[in-house]
C-alpha positions as protocol buffer text, in pm:
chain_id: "A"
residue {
  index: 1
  type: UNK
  ca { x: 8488 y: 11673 z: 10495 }
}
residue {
  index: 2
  type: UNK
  ca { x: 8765 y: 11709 z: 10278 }
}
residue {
  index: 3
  type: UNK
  ca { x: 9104 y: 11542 z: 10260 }
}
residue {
  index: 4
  type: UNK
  ca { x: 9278 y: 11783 z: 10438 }
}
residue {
  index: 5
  type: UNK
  ca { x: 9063 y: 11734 z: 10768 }
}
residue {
  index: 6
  type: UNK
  ca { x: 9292 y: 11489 z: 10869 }
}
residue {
  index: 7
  type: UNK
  ca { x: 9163 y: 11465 z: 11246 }
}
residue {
  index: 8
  type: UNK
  ca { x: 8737 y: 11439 z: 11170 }
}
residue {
  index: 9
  type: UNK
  ca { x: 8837 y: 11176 z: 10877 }
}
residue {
  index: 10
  type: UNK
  ca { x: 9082 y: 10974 z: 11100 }
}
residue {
  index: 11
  type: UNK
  ca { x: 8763 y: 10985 z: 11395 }
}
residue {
  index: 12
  type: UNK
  ca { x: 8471 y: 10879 z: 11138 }
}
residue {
  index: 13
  type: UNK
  ca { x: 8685 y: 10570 z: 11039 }
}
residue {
  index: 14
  type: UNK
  ca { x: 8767 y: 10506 z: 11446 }
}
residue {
  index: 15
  type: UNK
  ca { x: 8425 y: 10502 z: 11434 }
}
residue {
  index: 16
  type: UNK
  ca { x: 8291 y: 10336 z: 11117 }
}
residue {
  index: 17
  type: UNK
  ca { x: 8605 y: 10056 z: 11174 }
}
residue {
  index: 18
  type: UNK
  ca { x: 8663 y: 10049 z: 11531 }
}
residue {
  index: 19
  type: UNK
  ca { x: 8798 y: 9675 z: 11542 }
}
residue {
  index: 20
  type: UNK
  ca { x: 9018 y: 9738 z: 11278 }
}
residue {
  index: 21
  type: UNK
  ca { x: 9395 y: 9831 z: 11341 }
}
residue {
  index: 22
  type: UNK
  ca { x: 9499 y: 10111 z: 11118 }
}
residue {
  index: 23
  type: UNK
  ca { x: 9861 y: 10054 z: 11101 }
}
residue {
  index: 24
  type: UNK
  ca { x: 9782 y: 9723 z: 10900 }
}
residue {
  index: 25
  type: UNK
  ca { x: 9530 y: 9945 z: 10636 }
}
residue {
  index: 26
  type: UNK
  ca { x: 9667 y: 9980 z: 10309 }
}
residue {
  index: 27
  type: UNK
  ca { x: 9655 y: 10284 z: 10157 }
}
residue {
  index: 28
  type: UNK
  ca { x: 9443 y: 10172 z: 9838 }
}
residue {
  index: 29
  type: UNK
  ca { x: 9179 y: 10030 z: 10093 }
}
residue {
  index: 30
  type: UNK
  ca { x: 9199 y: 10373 z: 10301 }
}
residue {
  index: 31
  type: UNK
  ca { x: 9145 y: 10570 z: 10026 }
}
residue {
  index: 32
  type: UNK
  ca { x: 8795 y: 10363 z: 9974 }
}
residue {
  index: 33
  type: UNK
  ca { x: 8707 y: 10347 z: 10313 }
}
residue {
  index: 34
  type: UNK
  ca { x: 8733 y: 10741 z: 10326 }
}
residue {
  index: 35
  type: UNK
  ca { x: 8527 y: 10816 z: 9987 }
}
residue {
  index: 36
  type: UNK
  ca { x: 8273 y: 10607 z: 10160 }
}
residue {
  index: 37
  type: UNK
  ca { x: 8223 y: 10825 z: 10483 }
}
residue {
  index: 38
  type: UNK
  ca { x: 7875 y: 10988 z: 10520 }
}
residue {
  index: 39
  type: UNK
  ca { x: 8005 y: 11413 z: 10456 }
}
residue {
  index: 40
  type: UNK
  ca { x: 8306 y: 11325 z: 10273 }
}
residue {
  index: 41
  type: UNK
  ca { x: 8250 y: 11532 z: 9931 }
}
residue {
  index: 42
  type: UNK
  ca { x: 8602 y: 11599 z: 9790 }
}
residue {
  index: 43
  type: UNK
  ca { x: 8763 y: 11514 z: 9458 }
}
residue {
  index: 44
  type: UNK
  ca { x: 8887 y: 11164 z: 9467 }
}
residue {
  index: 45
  type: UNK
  ca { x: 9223 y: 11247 z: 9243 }
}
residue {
  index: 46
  type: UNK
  ca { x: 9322 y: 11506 z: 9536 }
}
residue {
  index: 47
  type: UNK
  ca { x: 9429 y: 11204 z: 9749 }
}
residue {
  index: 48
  type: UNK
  ca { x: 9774 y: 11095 z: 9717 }
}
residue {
  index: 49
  type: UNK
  ca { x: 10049 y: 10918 z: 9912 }
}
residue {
  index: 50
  type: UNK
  ca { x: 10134 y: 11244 z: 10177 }
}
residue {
  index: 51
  type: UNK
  ca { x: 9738 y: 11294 z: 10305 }
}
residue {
  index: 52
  type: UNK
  ca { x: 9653 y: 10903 z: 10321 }
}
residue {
  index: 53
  type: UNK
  ca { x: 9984 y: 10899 z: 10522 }
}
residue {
  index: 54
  type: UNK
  ca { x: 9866 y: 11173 z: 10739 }
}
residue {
  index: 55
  type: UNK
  ca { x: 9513 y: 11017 z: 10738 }
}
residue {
  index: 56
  type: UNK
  ca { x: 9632 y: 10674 z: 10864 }
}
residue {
  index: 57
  type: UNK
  ca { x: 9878 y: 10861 z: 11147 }
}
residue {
  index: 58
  type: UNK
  ca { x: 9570 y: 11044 z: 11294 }
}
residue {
  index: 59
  type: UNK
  ca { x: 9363 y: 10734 z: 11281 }
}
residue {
  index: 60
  type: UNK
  ca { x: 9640 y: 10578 z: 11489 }
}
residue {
  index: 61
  type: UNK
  ca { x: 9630 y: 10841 z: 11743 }
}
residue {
  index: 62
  type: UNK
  ca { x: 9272 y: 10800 z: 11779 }
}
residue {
  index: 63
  type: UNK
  ca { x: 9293 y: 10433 z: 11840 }
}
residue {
  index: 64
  type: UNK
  ca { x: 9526 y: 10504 z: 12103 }
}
C-alpha cells in the first residue's frame, strides 16, 4: 500500500483497530498506526496533513 490508497489503508486499520473510533485519532498517532500495517511500504515524509485527512474520512466510512 501506499498513502494514496486511501480506501485499503482506511479497511486494514477498521480491521487492525476495530474498537477504536476514528474521528477521536489524532493525526500523529494515525500516521504510526499506518507505517505499522503489514504491505504498507511508502516513504514516511510523503504523509502530510491532506492524505491523513483523507485517510481518517475513509476510515470513518468504513466504521459506518
Amino acid at each position: 500500500m501506499k498513502w494514496t490508497d486511501t480506501y485499503d489503508i482506511a479497511a486494514a486499520l477498521y480491521d487492525k483497530y476495530p474498537d477504536v473510533d476514528p474521528a477521536g485519532v489524532r493525526f500523529t498517532e494515525l500516521r504510526s498506526w499506518v507505517l505499522e500495517l503489514d504491505g504498507f511500504a511508502d516513504d514516511p515524509a510523503r504523509s502530510g496533513e491532506k492524505i491523513l485527512e483523507a485517510i481518517q474520512q475513509a476510515w470513518i466510512q468504513e466504521a459506518e
